[in-house]
Backbone as CSV, one residue per row, in Angstrom:
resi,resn,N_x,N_y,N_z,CA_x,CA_y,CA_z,C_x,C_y,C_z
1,UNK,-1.612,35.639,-38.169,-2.203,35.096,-36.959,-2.051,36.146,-35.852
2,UNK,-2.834,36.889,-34.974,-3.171,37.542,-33.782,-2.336,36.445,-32.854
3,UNK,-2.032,37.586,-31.949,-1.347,37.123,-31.021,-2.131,36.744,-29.711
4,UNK,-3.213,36.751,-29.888,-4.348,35.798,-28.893,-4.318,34.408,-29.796
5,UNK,-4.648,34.354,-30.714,-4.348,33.280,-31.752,-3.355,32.079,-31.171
6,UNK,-2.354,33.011,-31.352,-1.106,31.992,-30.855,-0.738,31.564,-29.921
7,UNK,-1.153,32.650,-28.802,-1.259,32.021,-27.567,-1.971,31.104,-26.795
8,UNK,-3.056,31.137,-27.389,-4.348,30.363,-27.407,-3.901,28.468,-27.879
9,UNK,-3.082,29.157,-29.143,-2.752,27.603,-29.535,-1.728,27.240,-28.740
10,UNK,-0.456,27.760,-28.129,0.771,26.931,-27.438,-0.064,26.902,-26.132
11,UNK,-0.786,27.584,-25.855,-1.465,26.565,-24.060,-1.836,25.466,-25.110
12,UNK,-2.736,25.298,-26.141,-3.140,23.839,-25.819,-2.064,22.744,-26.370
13,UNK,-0.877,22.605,-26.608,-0.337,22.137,-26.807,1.125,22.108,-25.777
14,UNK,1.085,22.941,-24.472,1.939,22.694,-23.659,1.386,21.396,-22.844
15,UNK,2.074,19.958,-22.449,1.464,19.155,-21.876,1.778,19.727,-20.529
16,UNK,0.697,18.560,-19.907,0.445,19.120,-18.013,0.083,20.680,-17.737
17,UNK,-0.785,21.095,-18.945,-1.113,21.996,-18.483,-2.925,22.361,-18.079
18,UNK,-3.082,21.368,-18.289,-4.668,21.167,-18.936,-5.388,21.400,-17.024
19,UNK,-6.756,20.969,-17.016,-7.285,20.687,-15.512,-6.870,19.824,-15.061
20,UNK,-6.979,18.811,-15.279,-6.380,17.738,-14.554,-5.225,18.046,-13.418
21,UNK,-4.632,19.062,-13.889,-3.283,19.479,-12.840,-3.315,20.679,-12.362
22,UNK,-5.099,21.666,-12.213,-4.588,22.437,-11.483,-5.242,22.373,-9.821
23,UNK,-5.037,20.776,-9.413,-4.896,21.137,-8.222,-3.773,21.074,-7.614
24,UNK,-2.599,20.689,-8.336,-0.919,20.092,-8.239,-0.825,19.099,-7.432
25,UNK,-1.561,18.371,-6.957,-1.655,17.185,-6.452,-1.616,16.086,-7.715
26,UNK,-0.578,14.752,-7.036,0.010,14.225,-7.855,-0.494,12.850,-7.024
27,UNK,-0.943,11.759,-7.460,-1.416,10.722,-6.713,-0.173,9.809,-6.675
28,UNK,-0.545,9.491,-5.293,1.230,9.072,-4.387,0.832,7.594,-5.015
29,UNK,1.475,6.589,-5.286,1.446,5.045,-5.635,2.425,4.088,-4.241
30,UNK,1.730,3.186,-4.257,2.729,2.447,-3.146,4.500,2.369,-3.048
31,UNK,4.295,2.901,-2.142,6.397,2.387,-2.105,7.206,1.534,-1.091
32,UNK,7.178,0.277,-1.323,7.789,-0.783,-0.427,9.399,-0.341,-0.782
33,UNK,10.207,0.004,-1.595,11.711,0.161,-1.317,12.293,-0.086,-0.148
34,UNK,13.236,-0.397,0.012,14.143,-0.478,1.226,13.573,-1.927,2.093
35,UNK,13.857,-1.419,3.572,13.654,-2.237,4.748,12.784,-1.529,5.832
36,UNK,11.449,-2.407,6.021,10.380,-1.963,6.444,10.234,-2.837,7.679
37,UNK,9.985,-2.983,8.790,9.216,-3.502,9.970,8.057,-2.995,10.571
38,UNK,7.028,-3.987,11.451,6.287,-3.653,11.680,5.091,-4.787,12.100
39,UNK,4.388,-4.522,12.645,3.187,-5.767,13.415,1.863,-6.073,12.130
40,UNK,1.592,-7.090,12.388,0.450,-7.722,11.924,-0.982,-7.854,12.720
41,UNK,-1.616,-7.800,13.016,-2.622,-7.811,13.885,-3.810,-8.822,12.910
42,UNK,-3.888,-10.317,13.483,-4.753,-10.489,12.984,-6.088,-10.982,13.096
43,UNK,-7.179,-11.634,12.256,-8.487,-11.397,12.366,-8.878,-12.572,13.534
44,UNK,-7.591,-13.122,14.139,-8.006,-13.569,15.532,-7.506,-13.089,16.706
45,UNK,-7.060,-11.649,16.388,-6.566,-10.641,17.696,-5.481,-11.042,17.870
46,UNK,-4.250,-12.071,17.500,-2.716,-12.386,17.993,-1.774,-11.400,17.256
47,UNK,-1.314,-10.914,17.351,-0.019,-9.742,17.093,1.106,-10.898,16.546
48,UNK,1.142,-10.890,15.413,2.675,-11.407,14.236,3.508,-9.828,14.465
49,UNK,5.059,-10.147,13.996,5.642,-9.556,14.028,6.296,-9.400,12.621
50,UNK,6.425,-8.829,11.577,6.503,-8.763,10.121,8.180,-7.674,9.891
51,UNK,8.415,-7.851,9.069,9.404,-7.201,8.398,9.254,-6.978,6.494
52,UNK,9.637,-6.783,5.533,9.795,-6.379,4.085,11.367,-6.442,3.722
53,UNK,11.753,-6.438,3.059,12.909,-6.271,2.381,12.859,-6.352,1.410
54,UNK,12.688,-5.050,-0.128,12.435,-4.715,-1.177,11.070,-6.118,-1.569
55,UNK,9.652,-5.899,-1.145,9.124,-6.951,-1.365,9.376,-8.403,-0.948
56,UNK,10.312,-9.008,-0.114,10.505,-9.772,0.180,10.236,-9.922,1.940
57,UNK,8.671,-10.826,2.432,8.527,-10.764,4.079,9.029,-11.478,4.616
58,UNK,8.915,-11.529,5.608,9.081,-12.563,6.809,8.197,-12.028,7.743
59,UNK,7.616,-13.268,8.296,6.795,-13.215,9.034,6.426,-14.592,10.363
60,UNK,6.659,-13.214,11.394,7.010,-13.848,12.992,5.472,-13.817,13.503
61,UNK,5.231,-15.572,13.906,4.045,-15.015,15.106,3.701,-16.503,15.317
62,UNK,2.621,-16.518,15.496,1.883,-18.027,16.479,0.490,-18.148,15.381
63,UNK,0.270,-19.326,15.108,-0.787,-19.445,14.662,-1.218,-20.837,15.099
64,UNK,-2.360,-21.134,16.052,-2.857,-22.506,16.311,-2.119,-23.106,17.128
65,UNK,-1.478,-21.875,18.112,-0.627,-22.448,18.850,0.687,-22.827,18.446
66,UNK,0.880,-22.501,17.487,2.562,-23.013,17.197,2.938,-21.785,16.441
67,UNK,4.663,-21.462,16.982,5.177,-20.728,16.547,5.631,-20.521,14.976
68,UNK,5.151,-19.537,13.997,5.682,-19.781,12.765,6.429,-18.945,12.009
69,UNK,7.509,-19.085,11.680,8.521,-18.763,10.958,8.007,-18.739,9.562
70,UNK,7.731,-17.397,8.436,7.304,-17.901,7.344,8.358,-16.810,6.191
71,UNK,8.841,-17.257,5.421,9.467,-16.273,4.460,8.327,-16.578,3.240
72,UNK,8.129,-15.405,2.460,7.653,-15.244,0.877,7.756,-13.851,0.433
73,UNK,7.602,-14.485,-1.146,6.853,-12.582,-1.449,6.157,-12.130,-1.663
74,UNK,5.689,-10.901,-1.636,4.739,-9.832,-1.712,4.233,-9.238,-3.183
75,UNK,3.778,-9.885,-3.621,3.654,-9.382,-5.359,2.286,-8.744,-4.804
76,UNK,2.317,-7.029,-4.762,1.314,-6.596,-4.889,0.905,-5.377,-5.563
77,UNK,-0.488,-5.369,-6.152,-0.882,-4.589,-7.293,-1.648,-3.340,-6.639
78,UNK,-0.746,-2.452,-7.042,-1.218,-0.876,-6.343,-2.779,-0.496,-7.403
79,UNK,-3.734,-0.741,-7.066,-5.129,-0.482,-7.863,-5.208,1.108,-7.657
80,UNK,-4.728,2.060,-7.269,-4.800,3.143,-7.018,-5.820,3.958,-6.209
81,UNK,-5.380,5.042,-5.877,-6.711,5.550,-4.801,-6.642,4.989,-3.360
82,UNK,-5.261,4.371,-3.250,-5.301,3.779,-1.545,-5.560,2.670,-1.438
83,UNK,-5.785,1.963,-2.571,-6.453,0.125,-2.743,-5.337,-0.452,-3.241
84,UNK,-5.576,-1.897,-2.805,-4.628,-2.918,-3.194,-5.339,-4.059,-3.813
85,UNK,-4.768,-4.935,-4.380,-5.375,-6.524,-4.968,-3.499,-6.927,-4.425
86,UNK,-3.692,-8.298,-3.407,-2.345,-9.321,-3.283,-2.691,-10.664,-3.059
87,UNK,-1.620,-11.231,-2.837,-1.540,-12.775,-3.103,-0.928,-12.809,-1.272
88,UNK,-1.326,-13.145,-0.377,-1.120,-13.470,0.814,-1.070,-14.818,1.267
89,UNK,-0.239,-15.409,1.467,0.058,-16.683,2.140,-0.879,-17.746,0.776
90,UNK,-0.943,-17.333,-0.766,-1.973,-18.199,-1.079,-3.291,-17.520,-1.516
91,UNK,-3.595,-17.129,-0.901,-4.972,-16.162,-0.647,-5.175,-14.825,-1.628
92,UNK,-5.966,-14.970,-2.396,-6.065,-13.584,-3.183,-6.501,-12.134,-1.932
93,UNK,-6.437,-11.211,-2.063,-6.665,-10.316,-0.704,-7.087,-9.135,-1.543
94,UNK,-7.821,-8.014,-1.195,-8.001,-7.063,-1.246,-7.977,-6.005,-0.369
95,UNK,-7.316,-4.602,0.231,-6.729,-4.019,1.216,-6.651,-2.712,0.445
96,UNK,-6.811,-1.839,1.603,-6.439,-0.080,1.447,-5.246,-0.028,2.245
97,UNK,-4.341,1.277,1.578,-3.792,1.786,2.440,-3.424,3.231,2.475
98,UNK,-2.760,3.661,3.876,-2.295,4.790,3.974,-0.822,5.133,4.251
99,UNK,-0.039,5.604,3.649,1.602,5.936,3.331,2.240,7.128,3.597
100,UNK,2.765,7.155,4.681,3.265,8.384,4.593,4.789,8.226,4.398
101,UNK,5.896,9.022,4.302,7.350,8.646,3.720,7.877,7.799,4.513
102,UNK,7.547,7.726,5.883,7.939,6.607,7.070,7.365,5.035,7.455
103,UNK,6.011,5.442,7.365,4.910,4.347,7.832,4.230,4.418,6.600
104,UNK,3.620,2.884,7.143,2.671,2.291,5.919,1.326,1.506,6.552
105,UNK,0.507,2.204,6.423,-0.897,1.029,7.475,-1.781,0.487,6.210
106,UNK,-1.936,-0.962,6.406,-2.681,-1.624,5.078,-3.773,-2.364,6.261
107,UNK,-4.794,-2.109,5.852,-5.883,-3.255,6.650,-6.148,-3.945,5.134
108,UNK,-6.488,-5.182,5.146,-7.027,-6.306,4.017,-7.763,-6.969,4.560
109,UNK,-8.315,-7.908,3.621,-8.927,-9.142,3.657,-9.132,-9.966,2.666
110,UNK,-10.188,-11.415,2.653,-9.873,-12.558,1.571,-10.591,-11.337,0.156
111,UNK,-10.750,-11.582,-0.767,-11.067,-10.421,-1.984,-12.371,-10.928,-2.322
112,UNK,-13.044,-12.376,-1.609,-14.462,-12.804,-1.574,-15.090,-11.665,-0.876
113,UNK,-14.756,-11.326,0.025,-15.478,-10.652,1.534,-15.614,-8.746,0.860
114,UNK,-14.811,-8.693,-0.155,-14.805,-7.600,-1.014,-13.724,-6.405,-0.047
115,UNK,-13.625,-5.057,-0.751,-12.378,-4.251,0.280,-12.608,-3.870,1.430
116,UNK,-11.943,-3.693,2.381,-12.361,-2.842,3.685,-12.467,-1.494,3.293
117,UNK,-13.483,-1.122,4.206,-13.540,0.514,4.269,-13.247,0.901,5.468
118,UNK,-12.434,0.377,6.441,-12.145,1.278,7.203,-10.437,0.390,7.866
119,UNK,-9.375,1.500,8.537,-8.278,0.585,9.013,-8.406,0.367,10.558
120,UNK,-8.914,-1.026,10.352,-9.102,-1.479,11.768,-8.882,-3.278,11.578
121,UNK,-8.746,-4.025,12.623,-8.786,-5.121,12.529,-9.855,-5.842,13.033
122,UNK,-10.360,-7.130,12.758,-11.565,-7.751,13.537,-12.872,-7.792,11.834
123,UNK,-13.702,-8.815,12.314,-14.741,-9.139,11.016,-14.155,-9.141,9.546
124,UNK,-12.617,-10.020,9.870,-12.508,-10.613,8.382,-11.387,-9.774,8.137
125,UNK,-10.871,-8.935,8.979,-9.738,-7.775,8.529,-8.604,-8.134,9.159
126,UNK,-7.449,-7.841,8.651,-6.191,-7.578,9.330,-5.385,-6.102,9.095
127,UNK,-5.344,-6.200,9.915,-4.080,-4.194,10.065,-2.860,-4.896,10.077
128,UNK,-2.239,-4.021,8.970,-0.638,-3.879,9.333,-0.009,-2.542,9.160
129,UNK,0.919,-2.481,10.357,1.237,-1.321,10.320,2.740,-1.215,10.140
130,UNK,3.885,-1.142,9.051,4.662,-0.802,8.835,5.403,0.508,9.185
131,UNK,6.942,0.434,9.430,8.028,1.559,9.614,9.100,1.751,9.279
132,UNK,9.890,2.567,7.946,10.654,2.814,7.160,12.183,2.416,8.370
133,UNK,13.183,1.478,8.030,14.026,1.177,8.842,15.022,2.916,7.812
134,UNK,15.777,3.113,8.397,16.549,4.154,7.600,17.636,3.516,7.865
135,UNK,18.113,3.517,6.771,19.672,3.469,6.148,20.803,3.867,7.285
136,UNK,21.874,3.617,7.889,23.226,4.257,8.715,23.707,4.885,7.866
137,UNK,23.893,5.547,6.524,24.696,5.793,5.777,24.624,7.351,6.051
């Protein structure tokens, strides 16, 4: 065997070496970890006040005039590419977002009305904008 031969054969058999990876960009997936705060803005303009704790919310604000206190969780499915599919108060939802290691901005809506394309609130949307609490340690 020539030694183009052989070399020829261990590239194609080194994995991650193929196209797919030579732009070295690695697609980021959602990361709720830790303790997150942050506002709700919703599709009737009133500002909730939200928190996370490993998937687990709470959620501060007024709805219909009365103040509401709501705990649940967040089971949500990272569809990739910045999209979401969740279960909200009940509600199936569909939502993008954007993540950086600190903040987290998700605009959604009901998953009838189909995804948002843009992060803003108003015509069926809600923004939330999350902020990585850091650890004292």
């Amino acid at each position: 065997m020539s030694a183009l031969t052989m070399i020829l054969t261990m590239a194609m058999v080194v994995p991650g070496n193929g196209p797919e990876r030579d732009s070295g960009e690695v697609e980021q997936r959602l990361n709720l970890r830790g303790k997150w705060r942050g506002t709700l803005r919703t599709i009737h303009g009133t500002t909730a006040f939200v928190s996370f704790n490993n998937g687990r919310v709470t959620w501060l604000g007024v709805y219909a005039r009365r103040k509401l206190h709501i705990f649940f969780n967040w089971n949500c499915q990272d569809r990739g590419q910045g999209k979401l599919r969740f279960d909200w108060l009940g509600r199936q939802q569909l939502g993008i977002y954007r993540q950086d290691p600190d903040r987290l901005i998700v605009c959604f809506r009901n998953a009838n009305e189909g995804s948002p394309t843009s992060f803003r609130c108003g015509d069926g949307q809600v923004l939330l904008i999350l902020h990585r609490i850091k650890s004292d340690k």
